[in-house]
Each structure stands twice: as structure tokens, then as C-alpha cells.
N, C-alpha and C positions, 0 to 999 in steps of 0.2 A: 906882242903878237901884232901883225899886221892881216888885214883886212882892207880887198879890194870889192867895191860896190859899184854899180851899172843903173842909173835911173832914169829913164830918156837918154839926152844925149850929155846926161853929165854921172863925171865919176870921182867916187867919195872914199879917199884913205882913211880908216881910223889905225893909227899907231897907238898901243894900248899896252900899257906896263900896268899888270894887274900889282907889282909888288910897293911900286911907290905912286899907285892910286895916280897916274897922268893920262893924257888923253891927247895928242895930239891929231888933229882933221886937217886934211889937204880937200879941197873943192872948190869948187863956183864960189861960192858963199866967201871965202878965203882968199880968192884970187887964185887959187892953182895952186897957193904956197902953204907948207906947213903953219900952222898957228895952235899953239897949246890952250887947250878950253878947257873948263872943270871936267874933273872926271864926273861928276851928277852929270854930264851933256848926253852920258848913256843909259840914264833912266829915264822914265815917263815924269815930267812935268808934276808937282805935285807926292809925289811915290820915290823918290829917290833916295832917300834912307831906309828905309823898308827893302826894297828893292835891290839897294847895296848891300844889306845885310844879308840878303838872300843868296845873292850870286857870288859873296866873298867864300860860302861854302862850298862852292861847285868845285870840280877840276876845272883846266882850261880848256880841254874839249866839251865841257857842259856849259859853259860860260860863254865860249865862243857859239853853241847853237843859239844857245838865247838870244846874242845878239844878232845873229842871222837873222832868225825868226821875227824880232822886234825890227830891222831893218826892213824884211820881205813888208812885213804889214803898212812899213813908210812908203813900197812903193819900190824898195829896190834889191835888184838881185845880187847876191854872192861870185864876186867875178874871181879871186885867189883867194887863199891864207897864206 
């Protein structure tokens, strides 16, 4: 699943394969270019196994608001799915 983000005047792709646990982000941070980062880069610091065990139960529209919702609280809006 993909996910586009809006925060100021920067925007953050998470490309997200729930099934073999990868993570790739396109941003600022990246240079504009895709770069594969641990999939824990989508929990809270600390709480990433907890965290993953929790949202490995969800479907992917429960999984996908969480991370809406965990984005929203960093600051940035839901621009696609």
C-alpha cells in the first residue's frame, strides 16, 4: 500500500508491504528518492514490537488509519492511498 503525506511544504511516500514487513520512504530526508528503512520506522521509538504485534492483527484499512492517525499527530496530512 502506498501512502501520500503533506507536511509544510514537504511530501512523504510510505510504500508499505504489510506481507514481507518492508518499508520504503521517498522525502526530504531521502533526497526525493526512494530508500528502504526498517519496517519498526513505523512505530513509536521505543514501542515497536508491541506495536507491531498489534497492527499485524488489523486488516489493512485498520492499519492503514493508524498510520494516518500516527502521521496526523507528526504533523502531517493524508494527501492519497
Amino acid at each position: 500500500m502506498k501512502l501520500l503525506f503533506s507536511g509544510g511544504s514537504e511530501l512523504v511516500t510510505l510504500d508499505i508491504n504489510r506481507e514481507h514487513k518492508k518499508l520504503i520512504i521517498t522525502s526530504a530526508q531521502t533526497g526525493g528518492l526512494p530508500k528502504e528503512v526498517p519496517f519498526s520506522f513505523l512505530f513509536d521509538k521505543g514501542k515497536e514490537k508491541q506495536q507491531e504485534e498489534e497492527t499485524d492483527k488489523l486488516p489493512n484499512n485498520q492499519f492503514k488509519i493508524v498510520i494516518i492517525v500516527a502521521m496526523k499527530k507528526a504533523g502531517y496530512t493524508i494527501m492519497g492511498r
